[in-house]
One Martini backbone bead per residue (centre of mass of N, CA, C, O) as a GRO file, in nm:
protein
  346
    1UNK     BB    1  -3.262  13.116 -18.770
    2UNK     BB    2  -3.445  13.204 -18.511
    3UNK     BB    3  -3.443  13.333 -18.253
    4UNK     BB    4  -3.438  13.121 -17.986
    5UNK     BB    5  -3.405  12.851 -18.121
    6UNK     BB    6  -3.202  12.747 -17.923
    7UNK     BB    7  -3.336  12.771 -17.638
    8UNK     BB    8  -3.577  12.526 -17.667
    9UNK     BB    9  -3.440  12.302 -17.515
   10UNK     BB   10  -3.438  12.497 -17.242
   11UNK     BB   11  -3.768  12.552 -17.250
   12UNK     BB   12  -3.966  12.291 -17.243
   13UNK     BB   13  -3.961  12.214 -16.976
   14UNK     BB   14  -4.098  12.484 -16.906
   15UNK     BB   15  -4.362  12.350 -17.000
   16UNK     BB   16  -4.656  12.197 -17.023
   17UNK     BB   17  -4.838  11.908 -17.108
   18UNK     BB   18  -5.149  11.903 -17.295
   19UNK     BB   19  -5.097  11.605 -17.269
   20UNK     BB   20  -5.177  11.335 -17.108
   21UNK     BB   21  -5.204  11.055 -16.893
   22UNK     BB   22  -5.400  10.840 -16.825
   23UNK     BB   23  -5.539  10.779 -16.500
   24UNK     BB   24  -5.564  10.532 -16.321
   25UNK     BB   25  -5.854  10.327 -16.178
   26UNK     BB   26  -5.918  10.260 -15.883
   27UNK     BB   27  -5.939   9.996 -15.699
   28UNK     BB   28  -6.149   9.810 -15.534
   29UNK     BB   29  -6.186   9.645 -15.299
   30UNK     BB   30  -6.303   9.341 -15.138
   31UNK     BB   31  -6.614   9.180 -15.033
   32UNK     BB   32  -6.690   8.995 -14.742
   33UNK     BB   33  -7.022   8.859 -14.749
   34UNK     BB   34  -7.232   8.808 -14.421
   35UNK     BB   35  -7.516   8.656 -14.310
   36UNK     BB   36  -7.770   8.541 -14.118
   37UNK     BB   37  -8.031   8.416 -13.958
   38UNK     BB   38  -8.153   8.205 -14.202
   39UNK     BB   39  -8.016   8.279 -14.434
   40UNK     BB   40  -7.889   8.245 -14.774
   41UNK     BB   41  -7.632   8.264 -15.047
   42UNK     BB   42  -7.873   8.260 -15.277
   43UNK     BB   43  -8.026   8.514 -15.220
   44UNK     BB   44  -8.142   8.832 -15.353
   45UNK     BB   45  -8.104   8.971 -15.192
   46UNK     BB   46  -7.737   8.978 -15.160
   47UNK     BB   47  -7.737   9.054 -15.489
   48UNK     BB   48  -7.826   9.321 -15.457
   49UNK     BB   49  -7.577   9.396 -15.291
   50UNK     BB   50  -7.380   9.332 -15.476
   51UNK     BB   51  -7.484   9.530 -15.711
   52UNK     BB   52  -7.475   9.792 -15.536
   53UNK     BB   53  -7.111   9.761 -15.452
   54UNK     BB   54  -7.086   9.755 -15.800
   55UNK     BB   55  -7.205  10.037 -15.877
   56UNK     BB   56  -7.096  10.238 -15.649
   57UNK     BB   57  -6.792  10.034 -15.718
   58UNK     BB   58  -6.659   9.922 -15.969
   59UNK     BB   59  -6.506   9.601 -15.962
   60UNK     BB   60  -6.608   9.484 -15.746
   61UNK     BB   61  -6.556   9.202 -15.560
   62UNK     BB   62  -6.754   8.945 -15.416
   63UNK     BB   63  -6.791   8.740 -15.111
   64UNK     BB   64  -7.005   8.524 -15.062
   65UNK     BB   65  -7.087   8.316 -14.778
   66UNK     BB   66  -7.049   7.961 -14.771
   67UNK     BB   67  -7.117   7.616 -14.602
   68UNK     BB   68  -7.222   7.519 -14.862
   69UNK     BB   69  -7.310   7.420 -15.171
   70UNK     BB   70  -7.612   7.502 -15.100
   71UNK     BB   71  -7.880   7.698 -14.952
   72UNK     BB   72  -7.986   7.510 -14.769
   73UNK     BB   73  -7.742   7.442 -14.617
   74UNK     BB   74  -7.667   7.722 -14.555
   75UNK     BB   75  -7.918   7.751 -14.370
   76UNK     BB   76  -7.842   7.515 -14.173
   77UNK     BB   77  -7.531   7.650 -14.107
   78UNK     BB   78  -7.689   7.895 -13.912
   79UNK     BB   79  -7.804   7.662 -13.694
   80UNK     BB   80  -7.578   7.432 -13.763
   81UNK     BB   81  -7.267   7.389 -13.597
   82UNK     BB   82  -6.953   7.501 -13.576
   83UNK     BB   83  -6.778   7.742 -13.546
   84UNK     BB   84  -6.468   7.728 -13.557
   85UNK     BB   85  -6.491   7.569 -13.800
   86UNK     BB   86  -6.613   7.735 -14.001
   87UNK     BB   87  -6.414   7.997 -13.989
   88UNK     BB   88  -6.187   7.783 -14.101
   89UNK     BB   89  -6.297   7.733 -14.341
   90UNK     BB   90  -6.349   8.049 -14.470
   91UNK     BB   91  -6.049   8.090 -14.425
   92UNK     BB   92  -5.952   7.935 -14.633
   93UNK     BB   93  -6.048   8.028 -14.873
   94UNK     BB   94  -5.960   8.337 -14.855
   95UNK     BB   95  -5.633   8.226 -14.890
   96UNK     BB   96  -5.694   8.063 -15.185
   97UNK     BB   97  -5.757   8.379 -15.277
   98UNK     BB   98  -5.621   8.607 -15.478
   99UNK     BB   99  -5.804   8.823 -15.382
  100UNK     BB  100  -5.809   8.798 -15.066
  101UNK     BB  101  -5.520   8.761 -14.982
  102UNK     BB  102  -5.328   8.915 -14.730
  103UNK     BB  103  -5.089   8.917 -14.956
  104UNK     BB  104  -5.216   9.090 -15.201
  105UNK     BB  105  -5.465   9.213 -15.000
  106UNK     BB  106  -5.712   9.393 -14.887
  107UNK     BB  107  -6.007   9.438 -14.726
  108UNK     BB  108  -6.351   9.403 -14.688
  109UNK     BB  109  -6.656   9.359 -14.419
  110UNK     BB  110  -6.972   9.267 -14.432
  111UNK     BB  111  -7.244   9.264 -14.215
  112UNK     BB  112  -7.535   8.999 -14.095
  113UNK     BB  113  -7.562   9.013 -13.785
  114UNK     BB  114  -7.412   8.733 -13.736
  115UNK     BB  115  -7.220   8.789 -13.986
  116UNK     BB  116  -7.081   9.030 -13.794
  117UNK     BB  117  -6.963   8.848 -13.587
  118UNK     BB  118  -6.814   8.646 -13.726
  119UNK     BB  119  -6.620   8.886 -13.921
  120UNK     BB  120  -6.488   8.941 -13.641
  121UNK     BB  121  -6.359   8.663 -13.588
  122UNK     BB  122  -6.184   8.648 -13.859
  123UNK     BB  123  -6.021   8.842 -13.781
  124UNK     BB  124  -5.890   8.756 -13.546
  125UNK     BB  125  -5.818   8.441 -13.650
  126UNK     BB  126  -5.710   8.527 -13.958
  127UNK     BB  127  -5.399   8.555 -14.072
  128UNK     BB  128  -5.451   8.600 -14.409
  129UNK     BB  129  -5.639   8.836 -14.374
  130UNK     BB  130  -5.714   9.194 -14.461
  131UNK     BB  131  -5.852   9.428 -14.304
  132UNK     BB  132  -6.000   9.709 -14.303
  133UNK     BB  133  -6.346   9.701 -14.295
  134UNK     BB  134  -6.583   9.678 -14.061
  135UNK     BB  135  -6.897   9.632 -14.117
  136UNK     BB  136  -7.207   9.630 -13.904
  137UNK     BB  137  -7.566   9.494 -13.900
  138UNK     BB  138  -7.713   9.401 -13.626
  139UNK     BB  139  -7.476   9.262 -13.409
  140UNK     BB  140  -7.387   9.031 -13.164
  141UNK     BB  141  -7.107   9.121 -12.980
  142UNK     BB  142  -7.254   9.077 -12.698
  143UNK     BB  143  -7.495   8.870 -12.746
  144UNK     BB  144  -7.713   8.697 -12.613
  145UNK     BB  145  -8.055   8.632 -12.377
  146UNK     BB  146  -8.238   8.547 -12.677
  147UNK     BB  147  -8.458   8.461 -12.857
  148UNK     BB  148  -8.669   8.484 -13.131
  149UNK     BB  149  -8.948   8.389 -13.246
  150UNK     BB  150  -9.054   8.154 -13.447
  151UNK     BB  151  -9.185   8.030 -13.703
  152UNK     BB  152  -9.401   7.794 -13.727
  153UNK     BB  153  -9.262   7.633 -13.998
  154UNK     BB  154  -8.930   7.655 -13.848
  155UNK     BB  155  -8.741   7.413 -13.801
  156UNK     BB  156  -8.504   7.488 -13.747
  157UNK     BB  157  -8.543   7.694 -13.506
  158UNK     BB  158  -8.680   7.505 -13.332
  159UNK     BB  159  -8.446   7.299 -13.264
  160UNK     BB  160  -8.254   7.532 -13.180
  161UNK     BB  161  -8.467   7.649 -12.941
  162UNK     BB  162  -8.469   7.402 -12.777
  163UNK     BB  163  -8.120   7.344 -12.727
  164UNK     BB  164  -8.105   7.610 -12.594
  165UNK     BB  165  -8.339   7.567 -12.316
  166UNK     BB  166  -8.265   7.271 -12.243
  167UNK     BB  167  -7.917   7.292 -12.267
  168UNK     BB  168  -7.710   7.528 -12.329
  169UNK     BB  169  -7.402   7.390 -12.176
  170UNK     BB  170  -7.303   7.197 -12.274
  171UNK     BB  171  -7.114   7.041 -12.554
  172UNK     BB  172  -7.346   6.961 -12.783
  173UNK     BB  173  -7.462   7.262 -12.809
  174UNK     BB  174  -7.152   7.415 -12.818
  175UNK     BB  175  -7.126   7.218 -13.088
  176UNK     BB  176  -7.410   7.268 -13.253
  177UNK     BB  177  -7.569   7.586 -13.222
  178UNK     BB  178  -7.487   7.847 -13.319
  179UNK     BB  179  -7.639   8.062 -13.085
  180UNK     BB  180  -7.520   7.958 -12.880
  181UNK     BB  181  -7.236   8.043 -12.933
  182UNK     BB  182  -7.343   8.353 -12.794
  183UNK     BB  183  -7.456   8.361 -12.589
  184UNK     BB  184  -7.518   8.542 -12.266
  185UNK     BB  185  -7.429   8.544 -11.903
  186UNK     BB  186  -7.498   8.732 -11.652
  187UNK     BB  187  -7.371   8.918 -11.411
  188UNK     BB  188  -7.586   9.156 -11.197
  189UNK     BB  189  -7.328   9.239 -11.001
  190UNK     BB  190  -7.072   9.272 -11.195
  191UNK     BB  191  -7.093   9.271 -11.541
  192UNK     BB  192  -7.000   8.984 -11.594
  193UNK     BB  193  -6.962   8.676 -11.687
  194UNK     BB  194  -7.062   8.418 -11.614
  195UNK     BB  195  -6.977   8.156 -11.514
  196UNK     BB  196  -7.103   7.926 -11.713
  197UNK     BB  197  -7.013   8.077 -11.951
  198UNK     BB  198  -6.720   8.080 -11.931
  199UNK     BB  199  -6.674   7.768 -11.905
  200UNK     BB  200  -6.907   7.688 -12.142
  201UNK     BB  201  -6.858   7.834 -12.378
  202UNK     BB  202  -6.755   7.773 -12.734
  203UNK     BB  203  -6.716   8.124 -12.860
  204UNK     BB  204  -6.776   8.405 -12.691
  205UNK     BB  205  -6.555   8.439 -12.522
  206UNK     BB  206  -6.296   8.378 -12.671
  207UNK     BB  207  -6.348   8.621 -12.907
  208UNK     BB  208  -6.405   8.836 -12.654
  209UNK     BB  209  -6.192   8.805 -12.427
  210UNK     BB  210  -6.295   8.711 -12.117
  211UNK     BB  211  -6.083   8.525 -11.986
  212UNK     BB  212  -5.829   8.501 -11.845
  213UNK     BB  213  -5.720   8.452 -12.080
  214UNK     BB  214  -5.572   8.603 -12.336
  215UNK     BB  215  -5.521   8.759 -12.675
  216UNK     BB  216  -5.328   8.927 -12.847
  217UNK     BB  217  -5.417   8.869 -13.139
  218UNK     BB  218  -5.697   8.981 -13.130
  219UNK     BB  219  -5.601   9.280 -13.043
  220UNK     BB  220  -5.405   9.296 -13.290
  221UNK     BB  221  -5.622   9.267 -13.516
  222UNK     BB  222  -5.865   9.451 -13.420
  223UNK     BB  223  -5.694   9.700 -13.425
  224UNK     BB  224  -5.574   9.725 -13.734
  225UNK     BB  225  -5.850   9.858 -13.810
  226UNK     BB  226  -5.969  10.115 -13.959
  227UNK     BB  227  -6.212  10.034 -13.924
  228UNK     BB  228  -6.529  10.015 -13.752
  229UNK     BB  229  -6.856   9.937 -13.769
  230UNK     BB  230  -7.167  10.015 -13.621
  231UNK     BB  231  -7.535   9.899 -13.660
  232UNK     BB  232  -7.832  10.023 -13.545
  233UNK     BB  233  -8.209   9.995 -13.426
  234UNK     BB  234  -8.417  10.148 -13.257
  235UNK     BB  235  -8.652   9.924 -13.330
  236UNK     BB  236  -8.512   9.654 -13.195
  237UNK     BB  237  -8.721   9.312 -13.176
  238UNK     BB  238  -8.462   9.054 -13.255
  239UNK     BB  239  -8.243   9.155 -13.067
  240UNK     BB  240  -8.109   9.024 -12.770
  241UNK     BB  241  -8.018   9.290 -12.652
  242UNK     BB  242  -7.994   9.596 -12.882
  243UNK     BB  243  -7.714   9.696 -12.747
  244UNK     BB  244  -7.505   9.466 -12.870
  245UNK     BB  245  -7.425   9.617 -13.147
  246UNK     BB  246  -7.246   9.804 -12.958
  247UNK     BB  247  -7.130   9.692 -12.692
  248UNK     BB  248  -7.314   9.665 -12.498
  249UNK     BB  249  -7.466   9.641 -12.128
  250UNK     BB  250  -7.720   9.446 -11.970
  251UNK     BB  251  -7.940   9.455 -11.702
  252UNK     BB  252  -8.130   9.243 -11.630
  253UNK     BB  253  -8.262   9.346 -11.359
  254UNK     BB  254  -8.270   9.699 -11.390
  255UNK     BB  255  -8.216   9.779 -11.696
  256UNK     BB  256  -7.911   9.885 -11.706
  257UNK     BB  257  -7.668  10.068 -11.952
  258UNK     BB  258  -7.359   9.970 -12.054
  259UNK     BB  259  -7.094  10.116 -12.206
  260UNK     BB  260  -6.856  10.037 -12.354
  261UNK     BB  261  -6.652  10.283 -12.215
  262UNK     BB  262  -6.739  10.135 -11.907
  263UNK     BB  263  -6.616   9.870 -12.031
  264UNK     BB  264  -6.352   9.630 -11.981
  265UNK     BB  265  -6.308   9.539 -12.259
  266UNK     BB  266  -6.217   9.871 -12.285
  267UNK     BB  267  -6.040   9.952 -12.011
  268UNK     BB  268  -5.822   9.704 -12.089
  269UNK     BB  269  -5.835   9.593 -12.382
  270UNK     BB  270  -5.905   9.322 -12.505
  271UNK     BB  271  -5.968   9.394 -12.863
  272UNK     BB  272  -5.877   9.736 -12.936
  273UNK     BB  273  -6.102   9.920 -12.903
  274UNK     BB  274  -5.955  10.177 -12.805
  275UNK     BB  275  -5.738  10.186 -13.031
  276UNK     BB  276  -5.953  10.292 -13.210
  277UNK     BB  277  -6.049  10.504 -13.077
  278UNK     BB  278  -5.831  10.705 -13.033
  279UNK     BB  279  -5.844  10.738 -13.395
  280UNK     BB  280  -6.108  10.675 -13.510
  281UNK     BB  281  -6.222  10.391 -13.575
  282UNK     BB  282  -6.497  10.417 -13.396
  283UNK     BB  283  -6.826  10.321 -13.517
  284UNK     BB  284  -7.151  10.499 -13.456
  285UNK     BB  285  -7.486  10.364 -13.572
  286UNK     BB  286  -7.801  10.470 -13.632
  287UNK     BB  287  -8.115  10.381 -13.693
  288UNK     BB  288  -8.421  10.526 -13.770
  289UNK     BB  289  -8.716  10.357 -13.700
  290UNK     BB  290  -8.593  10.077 -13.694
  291UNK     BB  291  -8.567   9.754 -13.722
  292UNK     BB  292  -8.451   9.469 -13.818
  293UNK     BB  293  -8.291   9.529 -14.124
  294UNK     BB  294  -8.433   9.798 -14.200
  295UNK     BB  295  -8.295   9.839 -14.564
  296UNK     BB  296  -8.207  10.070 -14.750
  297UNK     BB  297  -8.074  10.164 -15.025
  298UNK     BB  298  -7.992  10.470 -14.934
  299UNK     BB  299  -7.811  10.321 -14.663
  300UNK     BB  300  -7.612  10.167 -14.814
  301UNK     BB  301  -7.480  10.329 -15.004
  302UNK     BB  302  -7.372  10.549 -14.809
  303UNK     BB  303  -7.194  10.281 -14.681
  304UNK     BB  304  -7.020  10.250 -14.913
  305UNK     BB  305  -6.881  10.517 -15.000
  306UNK     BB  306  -6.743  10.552 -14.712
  307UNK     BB  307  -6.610  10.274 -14.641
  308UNK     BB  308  -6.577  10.169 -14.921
  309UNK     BB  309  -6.326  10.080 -15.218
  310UNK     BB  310  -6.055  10.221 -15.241
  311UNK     BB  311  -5.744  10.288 -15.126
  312UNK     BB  312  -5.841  10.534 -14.925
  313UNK     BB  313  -5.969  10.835 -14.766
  314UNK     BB  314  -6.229  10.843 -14.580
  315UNK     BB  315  -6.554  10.951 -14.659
  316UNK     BB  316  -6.809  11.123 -14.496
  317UNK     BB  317  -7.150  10.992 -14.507
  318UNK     BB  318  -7.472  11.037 -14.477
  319UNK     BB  319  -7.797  11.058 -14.317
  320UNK     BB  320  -8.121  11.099 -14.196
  321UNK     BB  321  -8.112  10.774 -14.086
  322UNK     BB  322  -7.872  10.856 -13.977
  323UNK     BB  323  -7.662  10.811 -13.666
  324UNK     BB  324  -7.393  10.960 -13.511
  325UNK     BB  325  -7.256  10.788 -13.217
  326UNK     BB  326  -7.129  10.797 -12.874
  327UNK     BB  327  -7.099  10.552 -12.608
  328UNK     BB  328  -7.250  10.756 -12.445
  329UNK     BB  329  -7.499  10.791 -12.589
  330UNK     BB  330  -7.624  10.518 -12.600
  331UNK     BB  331  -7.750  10.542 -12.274
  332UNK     BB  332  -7.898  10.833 -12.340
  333UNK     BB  333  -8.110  10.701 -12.564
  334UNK     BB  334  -8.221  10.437 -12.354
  335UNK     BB  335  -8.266  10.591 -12.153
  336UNK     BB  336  -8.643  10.473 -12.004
  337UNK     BB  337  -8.662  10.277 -12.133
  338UNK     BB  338  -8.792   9.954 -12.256
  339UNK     BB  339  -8.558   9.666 -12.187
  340UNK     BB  340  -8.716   9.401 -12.229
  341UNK     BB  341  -8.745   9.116 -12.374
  342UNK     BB  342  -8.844   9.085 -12.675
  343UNK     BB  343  -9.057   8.937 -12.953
  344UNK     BB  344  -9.013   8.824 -13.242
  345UNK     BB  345  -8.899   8.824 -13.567
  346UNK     BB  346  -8.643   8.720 -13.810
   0.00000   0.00000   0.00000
């Protein structure tokens, strides 16, 4: 027996082995991805996303949110259907899968335009899934003041935006028209929603939480997301308007533009959004020279590095074309311009 040869058995543990076992690769979490007004959830755009979430990020589950059996289905109840059933509906479905159910994981959720307010409200409501990260883009948060032009012969538009100026606050429009139910009709003395508003919306007062009552529930589910994360438009004529992507509040009357941390939905903390503020939770960011949805490979990309993915610490990835302020700073953003509600394509 060579010297230290006994020694042996006391002196291998403290060398490191050369060979280790390869470390599994983390799972990213699962994204519910909801479209806009007047898109369809088997359109080709929607499934680029997806395939782009799974490049990204390899082996994402994506659930593409659908309303009806097939597509034309699915674009006639973006404009008409009840949102609360809606919601119900989409709530009910991914608590009954594995993968999405909030018993199993958390999940991220993608918003385009009404579908990230939509997304929003689902978060509040829907006590079954657990949501990390909710991005949206051009979303009316804070609801809208007008339709922008529909195409000539877009006749579910044209159906909706008739429902819509012809009574606006009835009973049978806020039970059936999905745009009406965000409209938003402000005091331009008070800054708070008009009473008509208040008293008749069918579904963005109470997911606001405007009403006397408010519900804990909302503010305690919408505080516990990770990130908040809304991306607006610099050159947005067709959310009406454009500063609602932000929660941000137009006067109607003079066209000065309250940020959010000076409205009371925040300063009373009404859905969480200071909760999340205070941790830096809640992330604005602007598209620049960009219309409603001009959305490139590359702004999309570096969105989903930075907030999809697996269960880890998000890391901050930005680009050129996208700045990201804060709620101070976009008022002094759009403070000059000509805030007047103007009319678009959809």
């Amino acid at each position: 027996m060579t010297p230290l040869a006994h020694l042996l058995p006391l002196l291998l543990p403290l060398f490191p082995f050369t060979i280790a076992a390869p470390r599994p690769v983390p799972t990213p979490l699962p994204v519910i991805l909801w479209h806009g007004l007047g898109d369809r959830s088997d359109a080709a755009g929607l499934s680029d996303v997806s395939d782009l979430l799974q490049a990204v990020h390899p082996g994402t589950k994506v659930h593409i949110v659908s309303l009806a059996s097939d597509g034309a289905g699915d674009r006639r109840a973006s404009f008409f259907g009840r949102l609360t059933d809606q919601l119900s509906s989409v709530c009910d479905n991914l608590t009954s899968s594995a993968d999405f159910s909030g018993g199993v994981t958390s999940v991220d959720a993608l918003g385009f335009s009404q579908g990230g307010l939509f997304l929003r409200g689902l978060v509040e409501t829907c006590a079954g899934i657990h949501v990390r990260s909710l991005v949206t883009f051009g979303s009316p948060h804070n609801g809208i003041a007008d339709l922008p032009a529909c195409g000539t012969w877009d006749l579910l538009c044209k159906g909706a935006e008739g429902a819509l100026k012809g009574n606006k606050w009835s009973e049978w429009v806020q039970s059936n028209i999905v745009p009406a139910q965000y409209f938003r009709e402000v005091d331009d003395e008070t800054g708070l929603g008009s009473e008509a508003y208040l008293e008749g919306s069918g579904w963005l007062a109470d997911v606001n939480n405007e009403r006397d009552v408010k519900s804990e529930k909302y503010r305690g589910r919408l505080g516990s997301l990770e990130r908040f994360v809304m991306y607006g438009f610099e050159e947005d004529t067709t959310l009406l308007p454009k500063e609602t992507a932000w929660f941000a509040e137009v006067n109607g009357t003079s066209g000065v533009v309250t940020g959010l941390r000076d409205r009371l939905v925040y300063l009373q903390d009404w859905l969480g959004l200071k909760i999340l503020d205070d941790r830096k939770g809640l992330v604005f960011r602007m598209v620049k020279k960009a219309g409603h949805m001009d959305l490139s490979e590359g702004l999309l990309r570096k969105a989903f590095e930075e907030f999809f993915g697996p269960d880890r610490t998000l890391v901050e990835v930005k680009q050129e074309d996208e700045v990201e302020v804060s709620p101070d700073e976009v008022v002094n953003q759009w403070r000059g311009q000509d805030l007047s509600l103007v009319r678009g394509d959809w």
